[in-house]
PAFISE-109900 format. One line per 5 residues: number of its first residue (from 1); their letters; for each residue x, y, z of N, C-alpha, C, O. Coordinates in pm, whole numbers, always signed. Atoms other than C-alpha are relative to their C-alpha. Layout:
residues N
NUM = A = X:Y:Z:X:Y:Z:X:Y:Z:X:Y:Z; ... .
This chain:
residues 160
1 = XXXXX = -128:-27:+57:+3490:-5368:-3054:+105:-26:+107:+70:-19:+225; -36:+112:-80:+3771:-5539:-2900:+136:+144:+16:+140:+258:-30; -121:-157:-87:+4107:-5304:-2725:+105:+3:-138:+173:+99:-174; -123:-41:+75:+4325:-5417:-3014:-35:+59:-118:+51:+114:-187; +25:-106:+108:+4103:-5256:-3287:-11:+131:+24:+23:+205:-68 .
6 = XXXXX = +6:-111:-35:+4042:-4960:-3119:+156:+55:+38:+148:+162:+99; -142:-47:-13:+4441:-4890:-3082:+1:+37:-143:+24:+153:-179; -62:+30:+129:+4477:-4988:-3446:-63:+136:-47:+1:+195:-134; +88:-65:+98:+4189:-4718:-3539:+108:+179:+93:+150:+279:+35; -77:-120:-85:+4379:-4443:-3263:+112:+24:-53:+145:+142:-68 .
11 = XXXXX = -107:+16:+68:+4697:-4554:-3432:-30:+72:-147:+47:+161:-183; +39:-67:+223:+4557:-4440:-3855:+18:+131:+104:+135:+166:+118; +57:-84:-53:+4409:-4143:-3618:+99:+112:-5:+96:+228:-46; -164:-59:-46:+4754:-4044:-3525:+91:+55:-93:+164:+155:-89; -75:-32:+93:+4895:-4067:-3820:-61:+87:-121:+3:+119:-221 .
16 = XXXXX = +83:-11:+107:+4604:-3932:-4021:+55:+192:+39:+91:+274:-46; -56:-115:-76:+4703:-3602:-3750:+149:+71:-73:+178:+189:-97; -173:-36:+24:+5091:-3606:-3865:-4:+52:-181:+61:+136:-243; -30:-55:+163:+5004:-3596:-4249:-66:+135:-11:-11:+227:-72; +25:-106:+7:+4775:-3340:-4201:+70:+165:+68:+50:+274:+16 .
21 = XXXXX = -113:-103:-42:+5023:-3093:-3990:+98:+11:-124:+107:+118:-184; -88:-17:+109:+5293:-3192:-4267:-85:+96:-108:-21:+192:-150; +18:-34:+132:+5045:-3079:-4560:+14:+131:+85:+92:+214:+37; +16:-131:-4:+4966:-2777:-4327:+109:+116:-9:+89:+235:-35; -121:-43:+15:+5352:-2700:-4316:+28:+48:-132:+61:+164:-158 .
26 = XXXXX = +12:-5:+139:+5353:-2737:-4667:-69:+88:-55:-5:+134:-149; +92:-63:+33:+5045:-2516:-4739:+42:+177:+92:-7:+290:+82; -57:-182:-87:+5245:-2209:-4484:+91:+14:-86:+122:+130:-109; -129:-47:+114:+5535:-2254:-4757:-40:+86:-101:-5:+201:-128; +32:-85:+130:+5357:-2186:-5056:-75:+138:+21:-71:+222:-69 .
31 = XXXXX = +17:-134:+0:+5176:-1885:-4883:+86:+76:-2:+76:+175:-74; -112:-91:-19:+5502:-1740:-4776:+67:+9:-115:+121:+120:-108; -50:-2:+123:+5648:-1774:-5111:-115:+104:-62:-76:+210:-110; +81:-115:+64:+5293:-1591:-5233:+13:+120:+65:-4:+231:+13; -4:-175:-43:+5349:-1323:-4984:+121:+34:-96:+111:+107:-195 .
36 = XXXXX = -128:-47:+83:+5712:-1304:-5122:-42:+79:-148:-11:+197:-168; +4:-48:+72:+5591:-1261:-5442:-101:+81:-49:-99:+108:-169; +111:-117:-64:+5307:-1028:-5371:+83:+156:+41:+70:+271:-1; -85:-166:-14:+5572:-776:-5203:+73:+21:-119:+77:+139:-153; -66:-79:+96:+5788:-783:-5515:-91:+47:-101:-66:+158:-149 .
41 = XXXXX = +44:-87:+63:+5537:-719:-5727:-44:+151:+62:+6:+252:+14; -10:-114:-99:+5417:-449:-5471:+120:+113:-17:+107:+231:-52; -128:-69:-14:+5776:-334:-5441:+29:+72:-112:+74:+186:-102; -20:-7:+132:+5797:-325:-5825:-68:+170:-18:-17:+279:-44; +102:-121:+74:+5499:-76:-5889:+8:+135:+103:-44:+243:+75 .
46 = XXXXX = +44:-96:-62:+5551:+122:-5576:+119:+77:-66:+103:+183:-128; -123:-102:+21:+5915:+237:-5643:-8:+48:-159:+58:+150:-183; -6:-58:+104:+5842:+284:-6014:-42:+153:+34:+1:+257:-17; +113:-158:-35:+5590:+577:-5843:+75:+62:+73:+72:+185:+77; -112:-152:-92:+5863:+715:-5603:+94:+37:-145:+98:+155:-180 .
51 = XXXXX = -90:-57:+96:+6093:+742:-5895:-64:+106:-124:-19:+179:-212; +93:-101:+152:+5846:+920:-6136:-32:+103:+86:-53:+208:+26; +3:-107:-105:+5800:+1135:-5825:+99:+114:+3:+96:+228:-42; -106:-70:-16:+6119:+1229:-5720:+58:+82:-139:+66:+204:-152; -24:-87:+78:+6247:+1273:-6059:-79:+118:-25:+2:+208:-42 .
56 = XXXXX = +44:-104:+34:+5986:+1549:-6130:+30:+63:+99:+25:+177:+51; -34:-88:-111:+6079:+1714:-5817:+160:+77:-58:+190:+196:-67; -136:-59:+40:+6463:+1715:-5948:+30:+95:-92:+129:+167:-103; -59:-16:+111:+6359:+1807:-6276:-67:+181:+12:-61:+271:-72; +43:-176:-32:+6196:+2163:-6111:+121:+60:+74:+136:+182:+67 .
61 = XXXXX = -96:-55:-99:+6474:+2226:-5887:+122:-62:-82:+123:-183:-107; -120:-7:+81:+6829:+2265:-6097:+58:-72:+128:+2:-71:+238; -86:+5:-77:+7120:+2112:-5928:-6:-126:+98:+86:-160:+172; -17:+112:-110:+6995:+1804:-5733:+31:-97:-135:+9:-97:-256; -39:+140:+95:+7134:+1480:-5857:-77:-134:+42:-78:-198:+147 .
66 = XXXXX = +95:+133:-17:+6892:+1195:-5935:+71:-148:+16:+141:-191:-75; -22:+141:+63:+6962:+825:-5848:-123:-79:+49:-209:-42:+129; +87:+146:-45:+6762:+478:-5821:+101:-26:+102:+222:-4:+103; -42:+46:-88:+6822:+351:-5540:-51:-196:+6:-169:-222:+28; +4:+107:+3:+6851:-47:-5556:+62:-92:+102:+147:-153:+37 .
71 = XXXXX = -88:+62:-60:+7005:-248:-5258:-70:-65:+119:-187:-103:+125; +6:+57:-142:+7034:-376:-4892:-119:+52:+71:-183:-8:+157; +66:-116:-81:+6828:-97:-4781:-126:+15:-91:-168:+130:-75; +95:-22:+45:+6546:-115:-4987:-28:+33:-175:+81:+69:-219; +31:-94:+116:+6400:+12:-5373:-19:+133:+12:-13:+171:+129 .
76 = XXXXX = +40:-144:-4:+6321:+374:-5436:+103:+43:-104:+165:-19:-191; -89:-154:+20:+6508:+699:-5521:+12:+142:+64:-80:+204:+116; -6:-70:-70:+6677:+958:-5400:+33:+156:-82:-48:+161:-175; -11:-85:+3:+6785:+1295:-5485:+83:+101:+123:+42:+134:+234; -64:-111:-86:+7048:+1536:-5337:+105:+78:-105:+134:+43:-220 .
81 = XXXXX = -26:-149:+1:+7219:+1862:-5379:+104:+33:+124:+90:-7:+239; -49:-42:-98:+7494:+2031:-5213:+23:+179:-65:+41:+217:-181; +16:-154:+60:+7490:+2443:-5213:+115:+11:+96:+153:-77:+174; -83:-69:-36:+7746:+2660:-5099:-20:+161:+61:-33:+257:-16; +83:-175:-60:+7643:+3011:-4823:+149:+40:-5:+251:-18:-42 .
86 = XXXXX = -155:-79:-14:+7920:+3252:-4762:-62:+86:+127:-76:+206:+102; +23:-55:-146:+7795:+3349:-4351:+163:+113:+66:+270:+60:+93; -116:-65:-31:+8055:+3648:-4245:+132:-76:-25:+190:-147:+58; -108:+73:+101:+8325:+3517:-4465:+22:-104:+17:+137:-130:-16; -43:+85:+7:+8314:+3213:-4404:-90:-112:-59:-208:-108:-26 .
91 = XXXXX = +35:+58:+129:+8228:+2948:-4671:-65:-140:+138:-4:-185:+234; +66:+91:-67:+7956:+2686:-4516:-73:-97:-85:-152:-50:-166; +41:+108:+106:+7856:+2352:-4700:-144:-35:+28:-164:-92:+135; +98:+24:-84:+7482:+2322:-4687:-77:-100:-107:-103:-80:-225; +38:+105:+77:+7336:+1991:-4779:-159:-62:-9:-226:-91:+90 .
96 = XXXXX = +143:+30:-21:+6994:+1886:-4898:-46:-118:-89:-36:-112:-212; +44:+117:+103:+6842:+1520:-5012:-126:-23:+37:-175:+54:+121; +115:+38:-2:+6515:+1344:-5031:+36:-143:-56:+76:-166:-170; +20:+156:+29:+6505:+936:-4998:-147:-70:+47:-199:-78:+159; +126:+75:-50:+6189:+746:-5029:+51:-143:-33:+132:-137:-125 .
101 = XXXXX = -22:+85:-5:+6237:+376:-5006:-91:-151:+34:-123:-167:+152; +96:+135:-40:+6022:+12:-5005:+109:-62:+57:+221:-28:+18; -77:+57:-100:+6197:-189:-4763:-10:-175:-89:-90:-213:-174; -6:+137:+61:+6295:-565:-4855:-90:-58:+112:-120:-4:+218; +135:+96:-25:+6027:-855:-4769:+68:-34:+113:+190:-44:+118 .
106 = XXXXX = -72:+81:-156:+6071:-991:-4386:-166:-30:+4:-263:+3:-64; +78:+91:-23:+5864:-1229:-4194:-131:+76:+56:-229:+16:+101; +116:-44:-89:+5628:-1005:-4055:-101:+34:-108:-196:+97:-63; +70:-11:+131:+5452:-983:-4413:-30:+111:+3:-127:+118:+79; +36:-129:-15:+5418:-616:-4445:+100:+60:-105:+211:+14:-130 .
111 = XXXXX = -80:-76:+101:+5532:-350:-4720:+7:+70:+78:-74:+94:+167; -28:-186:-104:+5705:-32:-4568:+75:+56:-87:+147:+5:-173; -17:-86:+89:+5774:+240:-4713:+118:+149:+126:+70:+176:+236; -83:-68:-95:+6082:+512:-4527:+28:+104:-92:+87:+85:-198; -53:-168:+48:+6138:+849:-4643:+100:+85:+108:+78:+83:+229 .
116 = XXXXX = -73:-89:-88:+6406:+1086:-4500:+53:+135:-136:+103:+147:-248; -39:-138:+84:+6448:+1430:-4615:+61:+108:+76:+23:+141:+189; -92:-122:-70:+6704:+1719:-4539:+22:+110:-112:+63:+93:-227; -5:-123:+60:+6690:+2076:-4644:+121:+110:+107:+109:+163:+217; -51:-147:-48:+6967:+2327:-4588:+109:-68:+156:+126:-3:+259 .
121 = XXXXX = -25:+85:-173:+7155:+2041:-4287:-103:-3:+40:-69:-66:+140; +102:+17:-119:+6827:+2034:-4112:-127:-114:-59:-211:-86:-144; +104:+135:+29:+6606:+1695:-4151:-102:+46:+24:-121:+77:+142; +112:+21:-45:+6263:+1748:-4204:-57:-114:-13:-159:-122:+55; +124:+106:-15:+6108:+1434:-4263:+89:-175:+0:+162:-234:-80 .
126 = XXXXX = -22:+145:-52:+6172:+1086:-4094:-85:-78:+17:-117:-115:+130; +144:+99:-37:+5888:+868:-4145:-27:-142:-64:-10:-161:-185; -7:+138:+50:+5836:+514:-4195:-228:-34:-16:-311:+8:+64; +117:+45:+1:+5471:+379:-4299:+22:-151:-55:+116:-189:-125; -16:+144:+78:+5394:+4:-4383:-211:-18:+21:-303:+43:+74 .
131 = XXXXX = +109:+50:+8:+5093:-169:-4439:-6:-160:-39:+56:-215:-130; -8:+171:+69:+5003:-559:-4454:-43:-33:-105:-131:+12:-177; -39:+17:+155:+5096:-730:-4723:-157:-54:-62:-203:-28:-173; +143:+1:+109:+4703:-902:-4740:-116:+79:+62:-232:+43:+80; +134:-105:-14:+4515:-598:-4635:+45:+132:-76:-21:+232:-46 .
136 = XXXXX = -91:-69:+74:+4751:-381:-4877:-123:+95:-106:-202:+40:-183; +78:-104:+63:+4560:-56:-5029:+68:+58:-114:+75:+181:-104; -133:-73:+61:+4802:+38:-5288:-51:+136:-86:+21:+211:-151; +50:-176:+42:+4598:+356:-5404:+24:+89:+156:+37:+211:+163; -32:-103:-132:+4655:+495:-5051:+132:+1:+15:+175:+111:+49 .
141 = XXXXX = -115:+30:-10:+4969:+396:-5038:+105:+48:-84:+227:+46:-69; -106:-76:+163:+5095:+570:-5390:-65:+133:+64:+25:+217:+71; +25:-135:-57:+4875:+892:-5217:+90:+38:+84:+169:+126:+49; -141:-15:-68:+5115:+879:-4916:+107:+44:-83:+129:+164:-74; -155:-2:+45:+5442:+868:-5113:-69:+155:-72:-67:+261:-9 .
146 = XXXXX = +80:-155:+67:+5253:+1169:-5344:+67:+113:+131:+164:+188:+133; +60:-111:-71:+5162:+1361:-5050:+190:+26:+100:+247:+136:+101; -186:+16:-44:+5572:+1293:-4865:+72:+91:-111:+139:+191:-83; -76:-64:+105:+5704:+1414:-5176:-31:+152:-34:+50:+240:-65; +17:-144:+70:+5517:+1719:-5266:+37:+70:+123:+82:+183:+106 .
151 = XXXXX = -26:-82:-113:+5569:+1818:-4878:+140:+2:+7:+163:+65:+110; -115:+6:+7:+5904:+1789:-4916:+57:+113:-101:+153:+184:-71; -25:-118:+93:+5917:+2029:-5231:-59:+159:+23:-18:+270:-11; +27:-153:-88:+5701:+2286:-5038:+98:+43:+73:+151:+153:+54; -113:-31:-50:+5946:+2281:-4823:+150:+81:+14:+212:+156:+90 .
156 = XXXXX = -109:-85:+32:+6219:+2362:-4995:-13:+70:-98:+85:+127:-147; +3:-128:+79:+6057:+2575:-5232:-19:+147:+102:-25:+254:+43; +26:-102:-90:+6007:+2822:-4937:+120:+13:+44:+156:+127:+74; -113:-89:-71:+6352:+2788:-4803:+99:+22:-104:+187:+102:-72; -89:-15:+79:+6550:+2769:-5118:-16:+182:-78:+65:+221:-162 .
């Protein structure tokens, strides 16, 4: 075999290299598009379960006001309440919510999930959990939000 076929065959070789990187480019799109639409469904079914949550929490405890929460910051719902003490005459505003939240899709392919809760001014619970998007347990993951929520209503069924 002579130098100028063996270029010619190094040359396909080369190029046989470039199409296959392109398809592989091509083949990272359409996963990232399946993660995408992997977290919204994800996103979909988790926050339906914080909201069927929370509301039953609101709908034991008079006085908190339910919303969905839809935006920048994530899906979910929240819940808050503002009460009114009267400490040696003087009138003190004491405020209490509960936000659980799925976070919007980023590159690091992962669902997360952020709760923050305040009873009475005083935050008890600041916690973020996530899990990847293809090793995703979503029965553990609806237990969590469960188990956030009802600790949150112990909570303030003891101090309310």
């Amino acid at each position: 075999m002579d130098f100028e076929t063996r270029l010619q065959r190094a040359i396909e070789r080369g190029q046989q290299t470039r199409n296959r990187r392109g398809q592989a480019a091509i083949d990272k799109q359409m996963t990232e598009e399946e993660y995408r639409q992997l977290h919204s469904s994800l996103r979909l079914e988790l926050s339906e379960h914080i909201e069927k949550g929370i509301q039953q929490v609101s709908d034991h405890f008079p006085g908190f006001r339910y919303q969905t929460v839809v935006g920048e910051d994530g899906w979910g719902a929240r819940i808050a309440r503002d009460d009114f003490a009267m400490n040696d005459g003087k009138k003190s505003n004491l405020y209490s919510r509960l936000e659980l939240l799925i976070r919007p899709f980023s590159e690091t392919r992962i669902i997360e999930l952020t709760a923050k809760g305040t009873i009475r001014n005083k935050e008890i619970i600041s916690r973020n959990h996530f899990q990847f998007l293809d090793k995703i347990d979503i029965d553990t993951f609806s237990e969590l939000i469960d188990v956030w929520i009802l600790e949150y209503a112990e909570a303030y069924s003891a101090d309310a």
